[in-house]
LUMRODREN-957265 format. One record per residue (C-alpha): residue in three letters; x, y, z. Coordinates in nm, 2 decimals, always signed. Layout:
! LUMRODREN-957265
+------+--------+--------+--------+
! type !     px !     py !     pz !
+------+--------+--------+--------+
!  ala !      X !      Y !      Z !
...
+------+--------+--------+--------+
This chain:
! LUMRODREN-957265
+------+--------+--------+--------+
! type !     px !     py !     pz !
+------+--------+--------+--------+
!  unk ! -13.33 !  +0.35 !  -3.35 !
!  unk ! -13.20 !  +0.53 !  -3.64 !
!  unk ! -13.42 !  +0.43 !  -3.89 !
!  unk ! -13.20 !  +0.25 !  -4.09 !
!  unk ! -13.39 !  -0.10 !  -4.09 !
!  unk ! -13.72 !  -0.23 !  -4.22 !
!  unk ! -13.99 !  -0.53 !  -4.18 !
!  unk ! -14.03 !  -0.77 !  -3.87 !
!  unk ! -13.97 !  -1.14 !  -3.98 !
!  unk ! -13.85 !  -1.02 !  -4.26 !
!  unk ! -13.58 !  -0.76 !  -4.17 !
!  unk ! -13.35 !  -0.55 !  -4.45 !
!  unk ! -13.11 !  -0.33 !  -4.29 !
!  unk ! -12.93 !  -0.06 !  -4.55 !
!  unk ! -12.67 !  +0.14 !  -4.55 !
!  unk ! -12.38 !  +0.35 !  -4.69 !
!  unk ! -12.34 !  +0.66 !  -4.92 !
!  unk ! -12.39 !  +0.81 !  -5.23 !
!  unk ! -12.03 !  +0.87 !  -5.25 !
!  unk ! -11.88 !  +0.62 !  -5.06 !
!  unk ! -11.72 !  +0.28 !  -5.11 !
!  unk ! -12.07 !  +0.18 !  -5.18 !
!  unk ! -12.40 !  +0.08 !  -5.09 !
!  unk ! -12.56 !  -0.28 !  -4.89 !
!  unk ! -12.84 !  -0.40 !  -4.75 !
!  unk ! -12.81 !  -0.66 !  -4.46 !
!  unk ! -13.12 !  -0.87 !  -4.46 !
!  unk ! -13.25 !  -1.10 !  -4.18 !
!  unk ! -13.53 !  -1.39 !  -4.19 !
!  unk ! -13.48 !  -1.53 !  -4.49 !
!  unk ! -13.58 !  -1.88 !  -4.49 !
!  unk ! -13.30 !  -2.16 !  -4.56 !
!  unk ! -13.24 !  -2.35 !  -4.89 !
!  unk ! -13.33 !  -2.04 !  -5.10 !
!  unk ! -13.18 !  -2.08 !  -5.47 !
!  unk ! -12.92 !  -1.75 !  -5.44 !
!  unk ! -12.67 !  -1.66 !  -5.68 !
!  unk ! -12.53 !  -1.31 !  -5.81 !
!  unk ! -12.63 !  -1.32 !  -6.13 !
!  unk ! -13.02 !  -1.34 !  -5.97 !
!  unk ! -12.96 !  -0.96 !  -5.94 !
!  unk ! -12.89 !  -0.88 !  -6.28 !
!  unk ! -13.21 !  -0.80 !  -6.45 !
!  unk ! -13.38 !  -0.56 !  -6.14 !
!  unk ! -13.01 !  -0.44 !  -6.08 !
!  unk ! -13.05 !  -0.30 !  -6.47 !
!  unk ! -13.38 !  -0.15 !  -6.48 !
!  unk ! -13.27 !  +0.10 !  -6.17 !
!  unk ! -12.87 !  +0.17 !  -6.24 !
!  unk ! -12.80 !  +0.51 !  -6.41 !
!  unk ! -12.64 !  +0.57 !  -6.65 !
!  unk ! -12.84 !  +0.33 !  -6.91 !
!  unk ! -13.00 !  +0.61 !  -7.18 !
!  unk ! -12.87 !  +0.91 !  -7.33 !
!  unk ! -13.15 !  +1.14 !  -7.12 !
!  unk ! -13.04 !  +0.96 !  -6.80 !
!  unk ! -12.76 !  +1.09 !  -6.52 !
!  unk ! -12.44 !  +1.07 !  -6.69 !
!  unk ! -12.31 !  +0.90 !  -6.35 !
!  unk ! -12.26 !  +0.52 !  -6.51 !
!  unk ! -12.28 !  +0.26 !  -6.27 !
!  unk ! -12.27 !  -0.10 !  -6.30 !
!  unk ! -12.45 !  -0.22 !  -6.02 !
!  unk ! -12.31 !  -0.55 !  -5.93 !
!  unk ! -12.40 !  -0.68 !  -5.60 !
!  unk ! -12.18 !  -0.93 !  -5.44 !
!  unk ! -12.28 !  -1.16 !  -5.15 !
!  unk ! -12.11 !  -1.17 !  -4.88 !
!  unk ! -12.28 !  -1.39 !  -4.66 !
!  unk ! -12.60 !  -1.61 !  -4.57 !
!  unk ! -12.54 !  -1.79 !  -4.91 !
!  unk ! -12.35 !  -2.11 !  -4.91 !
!  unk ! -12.32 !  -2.38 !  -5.23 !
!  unk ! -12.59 !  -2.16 !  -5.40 !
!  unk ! -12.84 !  -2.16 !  -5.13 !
!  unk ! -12.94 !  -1.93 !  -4.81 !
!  unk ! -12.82 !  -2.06 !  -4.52 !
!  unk ! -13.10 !  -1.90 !  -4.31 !
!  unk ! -12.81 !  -1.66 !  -4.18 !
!  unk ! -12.83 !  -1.30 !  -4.23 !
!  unk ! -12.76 !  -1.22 !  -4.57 !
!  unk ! -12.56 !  -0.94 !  -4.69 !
!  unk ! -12.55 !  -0.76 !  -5.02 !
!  unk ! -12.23 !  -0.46 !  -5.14 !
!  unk ! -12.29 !  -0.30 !  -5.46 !
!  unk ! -12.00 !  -0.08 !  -5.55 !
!  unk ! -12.00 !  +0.32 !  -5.62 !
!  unk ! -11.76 !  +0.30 !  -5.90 !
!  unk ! -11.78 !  +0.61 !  -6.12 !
!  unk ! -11.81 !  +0.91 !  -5.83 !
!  unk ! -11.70 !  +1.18 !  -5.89 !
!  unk ! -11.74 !  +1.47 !  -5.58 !
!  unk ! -11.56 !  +1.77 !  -5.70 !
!  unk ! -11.91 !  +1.94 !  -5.78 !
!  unk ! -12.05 !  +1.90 !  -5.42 !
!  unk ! -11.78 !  +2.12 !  -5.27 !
!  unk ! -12.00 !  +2.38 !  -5.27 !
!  unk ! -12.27 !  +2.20 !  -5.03 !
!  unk ! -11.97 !  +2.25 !  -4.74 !
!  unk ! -12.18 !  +2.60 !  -4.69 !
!  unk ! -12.45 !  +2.60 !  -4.87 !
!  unk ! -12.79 !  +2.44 !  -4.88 !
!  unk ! -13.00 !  +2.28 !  -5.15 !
!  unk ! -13.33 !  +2.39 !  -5.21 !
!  unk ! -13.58 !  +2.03 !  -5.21 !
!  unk ! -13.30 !  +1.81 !  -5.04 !
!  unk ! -13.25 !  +1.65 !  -4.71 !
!  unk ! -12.91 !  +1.87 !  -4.66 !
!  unk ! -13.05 !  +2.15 !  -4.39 !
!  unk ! -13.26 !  +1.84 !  -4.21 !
!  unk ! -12.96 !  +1.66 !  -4.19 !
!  unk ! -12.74 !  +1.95 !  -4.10 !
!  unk ! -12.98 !  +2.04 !  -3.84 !
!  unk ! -13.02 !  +1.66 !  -3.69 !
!  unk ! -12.70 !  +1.50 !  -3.72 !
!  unk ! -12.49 !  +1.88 !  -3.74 !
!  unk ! -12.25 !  +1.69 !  -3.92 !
!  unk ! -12.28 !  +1.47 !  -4.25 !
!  unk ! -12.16 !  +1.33 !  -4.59 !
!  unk ! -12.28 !  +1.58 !  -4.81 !
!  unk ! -12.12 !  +1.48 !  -5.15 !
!  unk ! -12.40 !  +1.33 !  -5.37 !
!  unk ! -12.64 !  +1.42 !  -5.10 !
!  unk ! -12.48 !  +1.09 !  -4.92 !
!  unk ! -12.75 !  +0.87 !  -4.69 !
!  unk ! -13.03 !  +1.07 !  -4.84 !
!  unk ! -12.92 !  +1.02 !  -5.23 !
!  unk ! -13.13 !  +0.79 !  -5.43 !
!  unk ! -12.78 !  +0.58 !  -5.44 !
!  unk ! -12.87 !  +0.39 !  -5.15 !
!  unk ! -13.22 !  +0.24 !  -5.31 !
!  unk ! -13.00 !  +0.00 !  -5.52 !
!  unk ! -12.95 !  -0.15 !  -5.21 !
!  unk ! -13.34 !  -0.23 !  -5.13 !
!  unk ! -13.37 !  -0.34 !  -5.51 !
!  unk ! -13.10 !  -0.61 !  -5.39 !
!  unk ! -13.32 !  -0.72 !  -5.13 !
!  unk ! -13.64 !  -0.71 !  -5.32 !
!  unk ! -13.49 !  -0.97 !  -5.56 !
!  unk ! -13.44 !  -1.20 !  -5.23 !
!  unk ! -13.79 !  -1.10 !  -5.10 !
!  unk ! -13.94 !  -1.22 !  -5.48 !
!  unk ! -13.73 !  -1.54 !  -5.44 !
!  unk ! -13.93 !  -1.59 !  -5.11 !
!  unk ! -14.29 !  -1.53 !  -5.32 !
!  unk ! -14.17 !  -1.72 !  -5.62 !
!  unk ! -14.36 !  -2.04 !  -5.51 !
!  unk ! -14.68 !  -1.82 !  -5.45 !
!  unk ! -14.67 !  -1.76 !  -5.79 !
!  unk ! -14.73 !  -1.34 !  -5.74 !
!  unk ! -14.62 !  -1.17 !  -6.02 !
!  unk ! -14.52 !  -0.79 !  -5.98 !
!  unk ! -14.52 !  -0.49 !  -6.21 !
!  unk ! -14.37 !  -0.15 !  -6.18 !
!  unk ! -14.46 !  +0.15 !  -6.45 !
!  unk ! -14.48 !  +0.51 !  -6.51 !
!  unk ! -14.88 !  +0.62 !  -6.51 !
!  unk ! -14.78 !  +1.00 !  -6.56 !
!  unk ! -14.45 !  +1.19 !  -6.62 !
!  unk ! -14.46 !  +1.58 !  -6.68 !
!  unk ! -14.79 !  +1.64 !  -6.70 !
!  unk ! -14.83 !  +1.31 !  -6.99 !
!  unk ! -15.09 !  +1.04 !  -6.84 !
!  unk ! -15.08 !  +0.69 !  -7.02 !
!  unk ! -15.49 !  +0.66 !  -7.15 !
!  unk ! -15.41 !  +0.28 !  -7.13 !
!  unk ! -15.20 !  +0.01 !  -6.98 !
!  unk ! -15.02 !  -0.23 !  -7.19 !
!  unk ! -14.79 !  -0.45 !  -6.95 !
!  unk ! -14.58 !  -0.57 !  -7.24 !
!  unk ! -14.51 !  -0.27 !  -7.35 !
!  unk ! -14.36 !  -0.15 !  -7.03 !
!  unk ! -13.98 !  -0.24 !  -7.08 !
!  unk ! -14.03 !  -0.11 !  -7.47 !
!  unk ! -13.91 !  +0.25 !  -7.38 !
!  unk ! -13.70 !  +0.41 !  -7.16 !
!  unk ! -13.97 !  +0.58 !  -6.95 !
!  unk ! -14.14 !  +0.25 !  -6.81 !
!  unk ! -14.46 !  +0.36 !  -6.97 !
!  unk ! -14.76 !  +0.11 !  -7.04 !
!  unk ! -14.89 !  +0.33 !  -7.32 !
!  unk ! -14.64 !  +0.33 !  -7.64 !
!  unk ! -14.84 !  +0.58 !  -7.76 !
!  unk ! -14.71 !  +0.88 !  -7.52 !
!  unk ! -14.40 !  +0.78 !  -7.53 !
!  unk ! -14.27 !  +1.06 !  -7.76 !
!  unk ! -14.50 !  +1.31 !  -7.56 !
!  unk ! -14.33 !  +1.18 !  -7.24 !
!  unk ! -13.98 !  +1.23 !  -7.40 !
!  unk ! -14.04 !  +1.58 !  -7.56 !
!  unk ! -14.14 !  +1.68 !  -7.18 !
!  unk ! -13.85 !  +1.56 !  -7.08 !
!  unk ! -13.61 !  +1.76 !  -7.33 !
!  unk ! -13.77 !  +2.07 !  -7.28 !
!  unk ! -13.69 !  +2.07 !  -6.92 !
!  unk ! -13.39 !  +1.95 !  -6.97 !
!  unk ! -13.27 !  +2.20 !  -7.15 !
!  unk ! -13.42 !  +2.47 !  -6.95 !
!  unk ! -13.20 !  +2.31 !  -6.67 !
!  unk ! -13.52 !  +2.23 !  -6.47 !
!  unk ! -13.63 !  +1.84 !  -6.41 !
!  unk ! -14.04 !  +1.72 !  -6.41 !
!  unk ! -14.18 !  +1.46 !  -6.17 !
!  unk ! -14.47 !  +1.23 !  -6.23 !
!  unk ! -14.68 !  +0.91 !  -6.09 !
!  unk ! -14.57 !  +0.48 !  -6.07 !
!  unk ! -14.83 !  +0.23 !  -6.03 !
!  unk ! -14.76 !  -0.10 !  -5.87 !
!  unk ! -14.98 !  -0.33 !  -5.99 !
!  unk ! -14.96 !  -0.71 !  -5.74 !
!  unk ! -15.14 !  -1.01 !  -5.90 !
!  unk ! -15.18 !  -1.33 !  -5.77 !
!  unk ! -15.19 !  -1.24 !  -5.41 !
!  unk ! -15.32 !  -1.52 !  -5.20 !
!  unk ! -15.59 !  -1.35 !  -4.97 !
!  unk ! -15.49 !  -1.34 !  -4.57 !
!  unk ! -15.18 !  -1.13 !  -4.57 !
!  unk ! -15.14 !  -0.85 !  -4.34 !
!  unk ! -15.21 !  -0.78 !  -3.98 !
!  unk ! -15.47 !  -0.61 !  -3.77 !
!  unk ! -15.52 !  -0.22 !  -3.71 !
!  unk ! -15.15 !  -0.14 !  -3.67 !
!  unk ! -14.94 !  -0.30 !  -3.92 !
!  unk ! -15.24 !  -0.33 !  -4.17 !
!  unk ! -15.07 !  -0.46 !  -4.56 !
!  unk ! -15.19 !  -0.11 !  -4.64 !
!  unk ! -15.00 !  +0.11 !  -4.35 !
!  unk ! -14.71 !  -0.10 !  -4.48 !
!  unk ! -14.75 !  -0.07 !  -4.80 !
!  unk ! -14.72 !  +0.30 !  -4.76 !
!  unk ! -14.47 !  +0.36 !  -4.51 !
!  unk ! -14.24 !  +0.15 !  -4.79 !
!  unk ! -14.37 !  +0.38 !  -5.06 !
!  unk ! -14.30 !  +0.69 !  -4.84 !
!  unk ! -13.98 !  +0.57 !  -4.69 !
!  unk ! -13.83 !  +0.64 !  -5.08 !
!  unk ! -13.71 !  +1.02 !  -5.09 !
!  unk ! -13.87 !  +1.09 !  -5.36 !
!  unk ! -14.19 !  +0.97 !  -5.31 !
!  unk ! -14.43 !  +1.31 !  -5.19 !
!  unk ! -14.78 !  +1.11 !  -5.21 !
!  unk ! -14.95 !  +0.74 !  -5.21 !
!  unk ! -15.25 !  +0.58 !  -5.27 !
!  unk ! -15.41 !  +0.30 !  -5.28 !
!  unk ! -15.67 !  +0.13 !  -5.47 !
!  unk ! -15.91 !  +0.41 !  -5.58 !
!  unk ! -15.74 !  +0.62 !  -5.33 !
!  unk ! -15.84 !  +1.00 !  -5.29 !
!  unk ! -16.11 !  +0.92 !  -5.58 !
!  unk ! -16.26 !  +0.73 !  -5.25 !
!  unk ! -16.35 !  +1.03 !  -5.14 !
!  unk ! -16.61 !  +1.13 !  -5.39 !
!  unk ! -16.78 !  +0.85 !  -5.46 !
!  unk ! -17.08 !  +0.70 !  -5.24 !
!  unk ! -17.03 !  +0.38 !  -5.07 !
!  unk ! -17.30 !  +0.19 !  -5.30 !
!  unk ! -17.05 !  +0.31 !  -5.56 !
!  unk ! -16.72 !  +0.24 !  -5.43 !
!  unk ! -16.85 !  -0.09 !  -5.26 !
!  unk ! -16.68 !  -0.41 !  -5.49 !
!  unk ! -16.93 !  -0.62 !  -5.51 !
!  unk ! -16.87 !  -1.01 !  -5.43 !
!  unk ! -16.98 !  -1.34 !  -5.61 !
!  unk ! -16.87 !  -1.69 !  -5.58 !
!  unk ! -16.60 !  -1.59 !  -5.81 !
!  unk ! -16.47 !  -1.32 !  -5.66 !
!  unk ! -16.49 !  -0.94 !  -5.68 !
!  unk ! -16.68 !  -0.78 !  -5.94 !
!  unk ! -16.48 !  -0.41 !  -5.93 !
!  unk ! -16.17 !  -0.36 !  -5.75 !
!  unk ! -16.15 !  +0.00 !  -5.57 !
!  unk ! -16.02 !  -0.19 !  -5.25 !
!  unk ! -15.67 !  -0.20 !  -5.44 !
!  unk ! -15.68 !  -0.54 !  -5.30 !
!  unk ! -15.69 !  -0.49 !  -4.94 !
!  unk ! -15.97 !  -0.50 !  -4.69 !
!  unk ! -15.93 !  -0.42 !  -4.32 !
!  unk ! -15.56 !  -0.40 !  -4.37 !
!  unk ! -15.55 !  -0.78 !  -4.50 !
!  unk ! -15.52 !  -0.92 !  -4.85 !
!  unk ! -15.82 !  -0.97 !  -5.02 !
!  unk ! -15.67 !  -1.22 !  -5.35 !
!  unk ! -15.74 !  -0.97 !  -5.57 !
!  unk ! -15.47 !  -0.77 !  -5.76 !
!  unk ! -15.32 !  -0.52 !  -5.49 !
!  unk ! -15.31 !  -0.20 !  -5.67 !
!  unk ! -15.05 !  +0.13 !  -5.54 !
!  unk ! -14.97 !  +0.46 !  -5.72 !
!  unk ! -14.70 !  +0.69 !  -5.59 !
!  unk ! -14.66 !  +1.08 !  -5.71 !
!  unk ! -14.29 !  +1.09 !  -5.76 !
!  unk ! -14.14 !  +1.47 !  -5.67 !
!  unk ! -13.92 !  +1.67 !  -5.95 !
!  unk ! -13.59 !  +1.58 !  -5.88 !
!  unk ! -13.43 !  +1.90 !  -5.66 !
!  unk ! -13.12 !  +1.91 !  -5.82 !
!  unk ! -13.15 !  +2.15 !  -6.10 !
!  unk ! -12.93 !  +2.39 !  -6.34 !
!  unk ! -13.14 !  +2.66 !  -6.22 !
!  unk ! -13.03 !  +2.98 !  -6.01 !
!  unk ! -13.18 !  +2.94 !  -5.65 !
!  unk ! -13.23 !  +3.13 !  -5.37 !
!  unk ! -13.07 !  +2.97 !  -5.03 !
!  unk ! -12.91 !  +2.98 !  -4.71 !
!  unk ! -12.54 !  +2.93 !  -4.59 !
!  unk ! -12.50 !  +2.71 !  -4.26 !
!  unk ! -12.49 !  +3.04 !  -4.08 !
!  unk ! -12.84 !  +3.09 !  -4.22 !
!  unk ! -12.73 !  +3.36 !  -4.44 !
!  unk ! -12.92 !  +3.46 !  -4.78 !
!  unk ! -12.73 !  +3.29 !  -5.08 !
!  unk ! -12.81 !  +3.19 !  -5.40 !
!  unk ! -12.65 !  +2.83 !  -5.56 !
!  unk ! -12.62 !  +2.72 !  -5.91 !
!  unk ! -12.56 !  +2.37 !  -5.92 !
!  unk ! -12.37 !  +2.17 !  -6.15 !
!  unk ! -12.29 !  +1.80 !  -6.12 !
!  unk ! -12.44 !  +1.48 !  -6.32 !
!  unk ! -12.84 !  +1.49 !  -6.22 !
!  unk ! -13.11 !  +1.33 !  -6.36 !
!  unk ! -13.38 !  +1.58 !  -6.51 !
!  unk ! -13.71 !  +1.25 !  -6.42 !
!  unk ! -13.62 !  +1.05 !  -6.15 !
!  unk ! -13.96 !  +0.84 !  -6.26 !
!  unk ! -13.85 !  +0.57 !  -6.49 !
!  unk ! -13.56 !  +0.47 !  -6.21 !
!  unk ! -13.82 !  +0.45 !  -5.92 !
!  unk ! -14.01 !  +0.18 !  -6.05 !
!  unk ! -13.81 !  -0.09 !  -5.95 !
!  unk ! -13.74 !  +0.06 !  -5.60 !
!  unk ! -14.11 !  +0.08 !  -5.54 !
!  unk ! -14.14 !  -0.29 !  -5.68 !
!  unk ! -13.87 !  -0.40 !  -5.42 !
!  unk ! -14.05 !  -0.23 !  -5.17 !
!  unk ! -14.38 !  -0.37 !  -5.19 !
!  unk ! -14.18 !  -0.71 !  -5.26 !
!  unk ! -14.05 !  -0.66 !  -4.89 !
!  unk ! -14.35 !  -0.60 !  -4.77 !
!  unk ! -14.51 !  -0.91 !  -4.90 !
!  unk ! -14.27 !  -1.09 !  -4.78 !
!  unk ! -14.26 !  -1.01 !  -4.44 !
!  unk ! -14.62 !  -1.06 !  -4.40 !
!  unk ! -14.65 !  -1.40 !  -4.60 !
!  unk ! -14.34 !  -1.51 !  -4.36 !
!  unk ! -14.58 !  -1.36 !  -4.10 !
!  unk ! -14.87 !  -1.54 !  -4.16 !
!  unk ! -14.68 !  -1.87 !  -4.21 !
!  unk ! -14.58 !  -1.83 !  -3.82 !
!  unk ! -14.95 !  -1.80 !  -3.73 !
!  unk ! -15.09 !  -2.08 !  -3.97 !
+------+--------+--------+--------+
């Protein structure tokens, strides 16, 4: 119940608020004798934080996480493990306004109509605050796949309206976007500008891209790697759409086309996305994920007040205008958990 947990042998439990004291994941099933220190956190901690570029949210945050527990002389202990990472530059004032109103594209009038009360400063459970949390535990889950050799990348395919025409994975971390293509990098940022300074915000597309997946992971009609894979992908708020492989392009091609063929050396095309009946196939597992504009915008809207009364709302506060470059490493985490689960899954079985 409450929807606050994810994965079966593999369990990460977040919580906390945008505002709050800060945000932690508790996470359950990792093996014992797991290498584990703070500074492990460091480099995926970095690539989510805000706060790191000049067209980023002005809200700076450091994002250290501190163990708690389940880590003893540098190793997990096989005990739950828990994760904090600090809010440390909050600043609420602005949200004051949410006390009556509603924004237009957030989770404030679901939450208001579930719960009838909650935090509302920083949009609070339902900010994108509490992801830094699963990027915590998708370091642990990675530490669990490091002797599988998998290697995982995260990047931007498309940001407002600007789609890379090639992928370069070393020239992913070269720009502040997370693009694979250095040569829409400019395009991406002048999109960018212009709607930030028209006080609106653009969204765009992230591909994960697995490779090295050993074949057999994943679990019959139900909890299929794929169902998983995109109930981790959806479970991020800002996450409207996900496919995988050659996704909705599946649907108008003919089966003698979108059919991989197989030799003795494996698959000749790859519009599976890696996955077949659910289960890992060994080839590169392959997700994309349309990322929504972010709501919060400088924009006049038209809203309601908790009475349900017409209003209109003109926010201000420290938003990001492209919440794309900073999803990335959530979705990365994600699928990171996912694997993990399912290769501690299959271990039990085999």
């Amino acid at each position: 119940m409450g929807g606050n947990a994810f994965g079966k042998a593999f369990r990460v439990t977040t919580f906390g608020e945008s505002h709050g004291r800060g945000v932690a994941a508790v996470i359950d099933g990792c093996p014992s004798r797991i290498s584990l220190c703070e500074d492990d956190f460091r480099e995926e901690m970095a690539k989510r934080r805000p706060g790191r570029t000049a067209l980023d949210t002005p809200r700076s945050e450091a994002d250290r996480v501190e163990i708690l527990s389940g880590v003893f002389e540098g190793l997990t202990t096989g005990a739950p493990i828990a994760l904090f990472i600090p809010n440390e530059d909050v600043d609420s004032a602005p949200y004051e306004i949410l006390r009556t109103l509603f924004r237009p594209g957030h989770a404030d009038f679901t939450y208001y109509e579930k719960y009838g009360h909650f935090d509302f400063r920083g949009g609070g459970r339902s900010s994108a605050r509490e992801t830094a949390a699963r990027v915590a535990a998708g370091v642990v889950a990675q530490k669990i796949l490091a002797p599988l050799n998998i290697r995982m990348f995260a990047y931007t395919l498309e940001m407002g309206g600007v789609r890379v025409a090639h992928v370069d994975l070393d020239a992913v971390h070269d720009n502040p976007f997370c693009s694979p293509d250095r040569g829409v990098v400019d395009k991406m940022r002048d999109a960018l500008v212009k709607a930030r300074e028209a006080g609106d915000s653009i969204g765009g597309i992230v591909e994960v891209r697995v490779v090295g997946c050993p074949p057999g992971l994943g679990e019959p009609v139900f909890d299929k790697l794929s169902a998983d894979l995109a109930k981790a992908v959806m479970s991020v708020g800002a996450v409207k759409g996900v496919e995988i492989g050659s996704g909705f392009e599946a649907a108008r091609l003919r089966g003698s086309q979108h059919n991989d063929p197989i030799t003795p050396s494996g698959f000749k095309t790859n519009h599976a996305g890696g996955i077949l009946g659910g289960i890992s196939n060994g080839d590169d597992i392959v997700l994309r994920a349309a990322v929504k504009p972010i709501p919060s915008i400088a924009m006049e809207q038209e809203t309601i007040d908790r009475e349900r009364r017409p209003a209109r709302m003109r926010l201000t506060g420290r938003f990001d205008a492209c919440a794309v470059p900073r999803v990335g490493p959530v979705l990365k985490a994600m699928a990171a958990i996912v694997l993990a689960d399912h290769w501690l899954r299959k271990k039990s079985i085999s």
